[in-house]
BADRENLO-533474 format. One line per field, with one value per atom (N, C-alpha, C): residue number from 1; atom name; x, y, z. Coordinates in steps of 0.001 Angstrom, whole numbers, plus 500000, padded with zeros to 6 digits. Example, Ala and Ser with C-alpha at 12.3 -4.5 7.8 and 13.67 -1.06 7.14 Angstrom:
# residues 2
papa c(1,1,1,2,2,2)
zagu c(N,CA,C,N,CA,C)
xx c(513190,512300,513200,512850,513670,512900)
yy c(494310,495500,496700,497750,498940,500030)
zz c(507800,507800,507800,507080,507140,507870)
This chain:
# residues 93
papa c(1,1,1,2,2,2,3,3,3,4,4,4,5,5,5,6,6,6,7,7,7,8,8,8,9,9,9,10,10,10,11,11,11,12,12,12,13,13,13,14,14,14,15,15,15,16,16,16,17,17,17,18,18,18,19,19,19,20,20,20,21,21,21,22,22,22,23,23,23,24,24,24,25,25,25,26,26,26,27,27,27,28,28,28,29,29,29,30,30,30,31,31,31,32,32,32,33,33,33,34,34,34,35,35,35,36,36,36,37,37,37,38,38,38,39,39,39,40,40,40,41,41,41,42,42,42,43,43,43,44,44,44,45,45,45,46,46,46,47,47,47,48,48,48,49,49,49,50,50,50,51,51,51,52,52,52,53,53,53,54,54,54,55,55,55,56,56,56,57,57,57,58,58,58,59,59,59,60,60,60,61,61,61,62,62,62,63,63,63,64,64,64,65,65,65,66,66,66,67,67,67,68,68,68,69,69,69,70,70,70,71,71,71,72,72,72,73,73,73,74,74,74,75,75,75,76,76,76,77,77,77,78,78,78,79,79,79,80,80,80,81,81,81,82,82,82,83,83,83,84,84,84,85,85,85,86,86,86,87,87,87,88,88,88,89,89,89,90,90,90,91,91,91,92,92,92,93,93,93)
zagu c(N,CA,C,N,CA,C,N,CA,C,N,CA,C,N,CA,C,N,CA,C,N,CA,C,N,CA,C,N,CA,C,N,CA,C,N,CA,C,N,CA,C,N,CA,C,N,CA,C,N,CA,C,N,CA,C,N,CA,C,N,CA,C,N,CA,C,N,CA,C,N,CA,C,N,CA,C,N,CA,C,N,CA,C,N,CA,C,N,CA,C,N,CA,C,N,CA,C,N,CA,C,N,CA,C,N,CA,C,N,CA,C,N,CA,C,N,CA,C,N,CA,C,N,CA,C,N,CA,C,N,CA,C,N,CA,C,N,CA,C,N,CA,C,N,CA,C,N,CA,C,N,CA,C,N,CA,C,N,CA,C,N,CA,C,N,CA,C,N,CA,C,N,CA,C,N,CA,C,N,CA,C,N,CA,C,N,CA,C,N,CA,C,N,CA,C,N,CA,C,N,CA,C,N,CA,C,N,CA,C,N,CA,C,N,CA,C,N,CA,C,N,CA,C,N,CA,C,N,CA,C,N,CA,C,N,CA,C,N,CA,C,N,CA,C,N,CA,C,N,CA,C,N,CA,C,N,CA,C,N,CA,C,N,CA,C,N,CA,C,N,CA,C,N,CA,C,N,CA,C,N,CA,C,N,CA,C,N,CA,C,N,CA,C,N,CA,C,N,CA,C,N,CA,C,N,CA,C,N,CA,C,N,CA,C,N,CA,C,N,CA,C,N,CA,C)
xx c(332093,331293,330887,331029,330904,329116,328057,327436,327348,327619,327481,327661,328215,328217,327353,326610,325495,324164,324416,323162,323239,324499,324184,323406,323511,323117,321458,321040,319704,319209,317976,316650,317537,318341,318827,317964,318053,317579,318752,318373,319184,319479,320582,321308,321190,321555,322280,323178,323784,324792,324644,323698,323207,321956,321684,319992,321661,322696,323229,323848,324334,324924,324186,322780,321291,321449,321468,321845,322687,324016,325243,324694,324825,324560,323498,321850,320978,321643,322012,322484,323574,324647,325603,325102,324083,323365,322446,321460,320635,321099,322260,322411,323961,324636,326087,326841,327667,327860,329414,330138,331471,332344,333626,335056,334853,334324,334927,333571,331987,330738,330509,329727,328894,328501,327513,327060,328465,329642,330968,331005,331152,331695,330957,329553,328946,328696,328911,328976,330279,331420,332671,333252,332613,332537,332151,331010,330201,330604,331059,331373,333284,333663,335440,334932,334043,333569,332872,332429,332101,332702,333669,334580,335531,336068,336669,335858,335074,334048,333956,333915,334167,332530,331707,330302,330079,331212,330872,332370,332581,334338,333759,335115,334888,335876,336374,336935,335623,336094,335012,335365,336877,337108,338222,339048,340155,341490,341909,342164,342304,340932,340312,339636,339865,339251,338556,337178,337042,337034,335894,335585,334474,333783,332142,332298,331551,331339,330086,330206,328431,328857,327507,327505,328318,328584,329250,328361,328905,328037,327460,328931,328508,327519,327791,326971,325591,325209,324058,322813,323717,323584,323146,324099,323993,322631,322147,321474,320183,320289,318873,318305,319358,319386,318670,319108,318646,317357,317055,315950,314618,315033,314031,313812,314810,314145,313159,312825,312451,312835,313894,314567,315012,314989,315327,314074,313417,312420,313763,313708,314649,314551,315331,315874,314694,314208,313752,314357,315131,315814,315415)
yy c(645143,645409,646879,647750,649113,649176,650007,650123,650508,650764,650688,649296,648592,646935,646724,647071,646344,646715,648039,648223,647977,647224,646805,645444,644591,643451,643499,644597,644678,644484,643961,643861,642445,641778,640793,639477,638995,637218,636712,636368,635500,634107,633982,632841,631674,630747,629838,630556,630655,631299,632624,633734,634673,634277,633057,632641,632398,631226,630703,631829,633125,634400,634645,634964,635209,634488,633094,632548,632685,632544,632871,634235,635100,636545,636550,636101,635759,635165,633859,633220,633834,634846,635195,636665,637295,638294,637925,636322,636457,634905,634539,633001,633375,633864,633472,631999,631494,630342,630729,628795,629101,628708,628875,628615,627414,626194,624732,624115,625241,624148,624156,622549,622261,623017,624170,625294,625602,626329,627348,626023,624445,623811,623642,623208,623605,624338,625566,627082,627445,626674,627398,628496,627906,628997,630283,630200,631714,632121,631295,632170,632727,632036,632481,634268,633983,635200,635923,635891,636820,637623,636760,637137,637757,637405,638533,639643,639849,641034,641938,641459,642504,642184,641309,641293,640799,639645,639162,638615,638699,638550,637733,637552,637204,638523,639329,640610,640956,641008,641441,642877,643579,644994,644981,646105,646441,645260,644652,643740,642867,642443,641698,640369,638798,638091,637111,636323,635032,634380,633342,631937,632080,633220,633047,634214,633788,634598,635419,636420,637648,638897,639171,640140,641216,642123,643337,644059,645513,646563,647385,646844,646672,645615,644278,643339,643289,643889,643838,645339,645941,646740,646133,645193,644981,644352,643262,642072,642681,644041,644976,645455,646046,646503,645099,644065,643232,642810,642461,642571,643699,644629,645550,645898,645125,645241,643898,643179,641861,640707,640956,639610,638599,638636,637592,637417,635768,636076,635529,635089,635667,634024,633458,631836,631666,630383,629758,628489,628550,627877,627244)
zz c(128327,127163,127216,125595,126029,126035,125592,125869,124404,123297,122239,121997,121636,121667,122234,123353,123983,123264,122441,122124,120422,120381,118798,119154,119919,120628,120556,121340,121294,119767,120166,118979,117318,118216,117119,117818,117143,117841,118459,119675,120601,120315,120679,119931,121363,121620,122454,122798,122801,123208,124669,123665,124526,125409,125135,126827,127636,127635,128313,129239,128109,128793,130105,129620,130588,131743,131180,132742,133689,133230,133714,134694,134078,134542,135757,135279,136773,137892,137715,138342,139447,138756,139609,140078,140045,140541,141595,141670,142471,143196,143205,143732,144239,142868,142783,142612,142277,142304,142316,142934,143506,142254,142139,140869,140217,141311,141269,141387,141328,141264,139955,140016,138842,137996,138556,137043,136699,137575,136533,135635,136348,134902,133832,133969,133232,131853,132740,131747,131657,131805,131825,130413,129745,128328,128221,128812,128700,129983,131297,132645,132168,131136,130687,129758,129228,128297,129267,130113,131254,131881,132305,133431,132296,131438,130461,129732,130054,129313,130591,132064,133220,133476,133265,133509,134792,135229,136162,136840,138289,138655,140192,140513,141953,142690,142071,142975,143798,145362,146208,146635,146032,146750,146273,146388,145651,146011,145040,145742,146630,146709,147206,146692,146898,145994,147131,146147,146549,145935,145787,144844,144676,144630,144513,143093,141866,141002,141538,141205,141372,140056,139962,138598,139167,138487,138240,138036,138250,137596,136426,135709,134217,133719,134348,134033,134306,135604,136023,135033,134490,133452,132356,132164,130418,130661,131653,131776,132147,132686,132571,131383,130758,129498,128216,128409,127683,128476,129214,130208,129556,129510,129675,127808,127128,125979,125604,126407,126095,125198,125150,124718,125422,126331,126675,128294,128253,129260,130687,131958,132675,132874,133416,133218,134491,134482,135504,136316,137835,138230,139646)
């Protein structure tokens, strides 16, 4: 996601869609979760739109992989960025 897209994002009303993003995103920043648990199936929608937006991967190093999703650096960006405009309050888990 560029950072213009992110900041057309800001100051709209959050949908379903974007709390579930929220979660996704906390979750793989302060927990992480693995390919094949319950939350990815769960959220497999918004973790498929994640992981194709570059927000969140399981690359651990230049080709390098595991099974554990964790945010990115773009992601952990965007999810500040929405964070710090207050839209979104931060999931409770």
């Amino acid at each position: 996601m560029t950072q213009s897209s992110a900041s057309e994002l800001i100051g709209q009303q959050p949908t379903k869609e974007d709390a579930e993003a929220v979660t996704v995103l906390c979750q793989a920043h302060f927990k992480g979760f693995t390919t094949k648990s319950e939350f990815a199936r769960r959220h497999a929608d918004t973790v498929a739109m994640l992981t194709r937006c570059g927000l969140i991967s399981t690359e651990i190093g230049r080709n390098t992989w595991t099974n554990i999703f964790k945010i990115t650096a773009e992601g952990l960006q965007y999810l500040e960025d929405l964070l710090e405009e207050s839209i979104y309050e931060p999931p409770v888990n």
